[in-house]
C-alpha positions as CSV (number, residue, x, y, z in Angstrom):
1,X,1.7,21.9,2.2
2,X,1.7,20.7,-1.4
3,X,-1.0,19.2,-3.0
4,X,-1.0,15.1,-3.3
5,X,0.2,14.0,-6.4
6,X,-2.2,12.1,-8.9
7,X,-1.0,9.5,-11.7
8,X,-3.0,7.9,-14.4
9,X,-1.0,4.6,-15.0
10,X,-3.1,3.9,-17.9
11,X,-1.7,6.9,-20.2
12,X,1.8,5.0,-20.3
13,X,0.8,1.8,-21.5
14,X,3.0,2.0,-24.3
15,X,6.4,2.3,-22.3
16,X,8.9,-0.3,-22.9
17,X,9.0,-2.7,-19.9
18,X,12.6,-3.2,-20.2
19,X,13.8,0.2,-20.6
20,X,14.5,2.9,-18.4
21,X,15.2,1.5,-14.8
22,X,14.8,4.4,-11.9
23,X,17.6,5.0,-10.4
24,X,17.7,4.8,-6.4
25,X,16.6,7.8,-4.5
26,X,19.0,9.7,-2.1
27,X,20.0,8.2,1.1
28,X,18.5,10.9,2.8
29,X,15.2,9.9,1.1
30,X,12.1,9.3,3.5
31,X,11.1,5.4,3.4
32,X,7.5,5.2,1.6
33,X,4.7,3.8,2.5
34,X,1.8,1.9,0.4
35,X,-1.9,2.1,1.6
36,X,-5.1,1.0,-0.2
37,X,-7.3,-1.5,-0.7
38,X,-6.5,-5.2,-0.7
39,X,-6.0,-6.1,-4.5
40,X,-4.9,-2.7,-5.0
41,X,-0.7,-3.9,-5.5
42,X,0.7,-2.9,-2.5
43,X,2.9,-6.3,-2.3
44,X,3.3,-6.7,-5.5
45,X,4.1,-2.8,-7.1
46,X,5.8,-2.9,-3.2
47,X,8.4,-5.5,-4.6
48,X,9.1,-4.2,-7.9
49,X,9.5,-0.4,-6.5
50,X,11.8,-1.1,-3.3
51,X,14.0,-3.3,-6.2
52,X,14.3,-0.2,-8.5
53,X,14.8,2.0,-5.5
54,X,17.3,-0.5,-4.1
55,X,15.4,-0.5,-0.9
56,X,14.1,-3.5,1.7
57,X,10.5,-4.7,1.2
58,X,8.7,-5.2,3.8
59,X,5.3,-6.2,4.1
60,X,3.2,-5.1,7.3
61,X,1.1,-8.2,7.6
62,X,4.4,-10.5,7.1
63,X,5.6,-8.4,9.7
64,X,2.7,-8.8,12.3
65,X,2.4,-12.6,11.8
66,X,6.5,-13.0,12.2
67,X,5.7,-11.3,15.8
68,X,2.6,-13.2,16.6
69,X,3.7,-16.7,15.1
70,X,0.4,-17.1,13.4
71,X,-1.1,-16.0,10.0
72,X,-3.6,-12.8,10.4
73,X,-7.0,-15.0,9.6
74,X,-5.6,-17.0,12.5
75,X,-5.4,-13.4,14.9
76,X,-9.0,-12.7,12.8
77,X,-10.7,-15.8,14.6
78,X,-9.2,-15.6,18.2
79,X,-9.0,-12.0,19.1
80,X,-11.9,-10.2,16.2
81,X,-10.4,-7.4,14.1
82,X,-10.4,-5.1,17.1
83,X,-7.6,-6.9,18.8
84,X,-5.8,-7.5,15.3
85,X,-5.8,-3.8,15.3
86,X,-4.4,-3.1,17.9
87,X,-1.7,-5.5,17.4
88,X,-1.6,-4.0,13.8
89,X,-0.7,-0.2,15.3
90,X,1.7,-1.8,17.5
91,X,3.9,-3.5,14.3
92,X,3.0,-0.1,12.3
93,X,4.6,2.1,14.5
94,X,7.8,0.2,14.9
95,X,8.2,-0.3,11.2
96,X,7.7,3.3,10.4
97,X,10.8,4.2,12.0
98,X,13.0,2.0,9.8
99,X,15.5,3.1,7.4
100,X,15.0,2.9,3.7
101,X,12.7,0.3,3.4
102,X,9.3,0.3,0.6
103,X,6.2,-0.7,3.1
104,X,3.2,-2.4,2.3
105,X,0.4,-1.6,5.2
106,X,-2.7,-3.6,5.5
107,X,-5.6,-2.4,3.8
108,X,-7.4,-0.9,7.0
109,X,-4.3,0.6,8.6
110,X,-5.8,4.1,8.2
111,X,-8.5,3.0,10.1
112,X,-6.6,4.3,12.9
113,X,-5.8,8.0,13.7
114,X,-2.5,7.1,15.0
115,X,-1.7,5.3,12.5
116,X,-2.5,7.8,10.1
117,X,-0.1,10.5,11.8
118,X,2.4,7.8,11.9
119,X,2.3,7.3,8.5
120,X,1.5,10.9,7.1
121,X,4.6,12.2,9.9
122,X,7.1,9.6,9.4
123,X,7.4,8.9,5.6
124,X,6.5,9.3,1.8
125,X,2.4,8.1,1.6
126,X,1.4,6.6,-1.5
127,X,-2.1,5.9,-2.4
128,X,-2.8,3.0,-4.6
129,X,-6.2,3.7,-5.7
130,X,-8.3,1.0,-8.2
131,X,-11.6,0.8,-8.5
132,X,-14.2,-1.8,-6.5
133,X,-14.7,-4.1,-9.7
134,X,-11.0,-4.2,-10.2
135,X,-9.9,-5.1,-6.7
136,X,-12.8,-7.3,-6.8
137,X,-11.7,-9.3,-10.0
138,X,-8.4,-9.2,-8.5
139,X,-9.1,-11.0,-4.9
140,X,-12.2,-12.7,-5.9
141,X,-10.6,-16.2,-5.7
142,X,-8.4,-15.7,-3.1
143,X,-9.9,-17.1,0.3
144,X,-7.7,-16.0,3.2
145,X,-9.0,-12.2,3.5
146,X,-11.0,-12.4,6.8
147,X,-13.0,-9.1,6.0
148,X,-14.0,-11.1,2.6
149,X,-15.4,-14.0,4.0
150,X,-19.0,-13.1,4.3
151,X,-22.5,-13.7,1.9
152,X,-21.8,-11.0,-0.9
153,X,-17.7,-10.4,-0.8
154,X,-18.5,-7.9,-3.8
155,X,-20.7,-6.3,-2.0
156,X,-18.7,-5.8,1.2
157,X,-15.3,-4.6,-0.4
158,X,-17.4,-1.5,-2.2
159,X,-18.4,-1.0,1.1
160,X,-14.9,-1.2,2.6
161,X,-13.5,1.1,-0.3
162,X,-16.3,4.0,0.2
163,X,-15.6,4.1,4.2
164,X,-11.5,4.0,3.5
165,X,-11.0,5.9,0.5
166,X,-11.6,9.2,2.3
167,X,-8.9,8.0,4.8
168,X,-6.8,6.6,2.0
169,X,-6.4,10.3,0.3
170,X,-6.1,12.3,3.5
171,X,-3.1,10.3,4.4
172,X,-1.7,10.1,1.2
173,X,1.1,12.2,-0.2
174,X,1.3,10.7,-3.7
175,X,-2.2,9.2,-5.6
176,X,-1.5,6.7,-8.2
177,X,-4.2,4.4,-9.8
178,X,-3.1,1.1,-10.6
179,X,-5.4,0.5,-13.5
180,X,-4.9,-2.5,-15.7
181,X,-0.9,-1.7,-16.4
182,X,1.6,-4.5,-16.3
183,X,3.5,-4.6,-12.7
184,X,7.0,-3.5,-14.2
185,X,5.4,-0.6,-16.3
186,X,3.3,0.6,-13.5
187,X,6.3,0.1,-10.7
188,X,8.7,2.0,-13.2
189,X,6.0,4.7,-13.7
190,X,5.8,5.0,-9.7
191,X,9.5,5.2,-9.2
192,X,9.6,8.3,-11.3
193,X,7.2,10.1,-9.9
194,X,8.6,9.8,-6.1
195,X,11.8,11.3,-7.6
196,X,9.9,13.8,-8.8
197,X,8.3,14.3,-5.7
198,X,11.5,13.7,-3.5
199,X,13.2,16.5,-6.0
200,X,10.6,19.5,-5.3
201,X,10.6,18.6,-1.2
């Protein structure tokens, strides 16, 4: 098995935003999948990657709330995070098995060991990795992340990062740290290195 890949986005900072669109992978290609921590990109890199990979989006929560008919702070409140779980390994498993498609998972999805083989078995794994005072400045005024909503939110998402960053690089195929590189750089810089990775399969 070959060793995960690891990218520094900072070291291309100076790359031309504009330049050098990725060209699609193969048809043949594996979809990909995004894990890491809320604030870490995964919707947002998501977007901008499946576009230069001419691929569907789809987002894993977006997904969940389309079957359930409510938002996932809603599924938070009546069922607890152990039934959103399970609901959340139920929507994984089905969207692994799609076609072409860039997915964005939730950032506990690894919690599961299921859901880890699903995801390590069925596709490319990339690990977006930022650090806790990044993903903290990131999400610090956004108000609907259930797992977020206690005394010390600071406090609680280093927490959340040491418990799932082992799971986040077991699972992961590809590491690539966000840093503080615009979206279209960093999604460019991403692109490339799956084709790399998708060549020497």
């Amino acid at each position: 098995m070959k060793e995960p890949l690891s990218s520094d986005a900072s070291v291309c900072a100076t790359d031309d935003p504009r330049s050098d669109p990725a060209p699609a992978l193969t048809s043949q290609a594996r979809p990909l999948f995004l894990v890491g921590m809320m604030g870490a990109g995964k919707t947002t890199i998501g977007r901008h990657v499946a576009r230069l990979l001419q691929r569907e989006f789809v987002d894993l929560d977006h997904e969940l709330e389309a079957r359930c008919g409510v938002r996932v702070s809603v599924i938070f409140d009546i069922e607890g995070e152990v039934g959103f779980r399970k609901r959340e390994t139920a929507s994984l498993d089905a969207c692994t098995l799609r076609k072409d498609i860039v997915l964005a998972t939730g950032g506990g999805a690894v919690l599961a060991e299921e859901n880890r083989r699903y995801l390590r078995d069925r596709g490319i794994v990339v690990y977006l990795r930022a650090s806790a005072d990044e993903l903290y400045r990131r999400v610090a005024r956004d108000h609907t992340r259930p797992l977020l909503q206690t005394a010390d939110p600071q406090e609680k998402l280093r927490s959340l990062l040491a418990q799932r960053a082992p799971l986040y690089e077991e699972v992961a195929h590809i590491t690539f740290d966000t840093g503080s590189m615009p979206v279209a750089q960093a999604s460019r810089e991403l692109a490339r290195l799956l084709q790399h990775y998708e060549a020497d399969q």
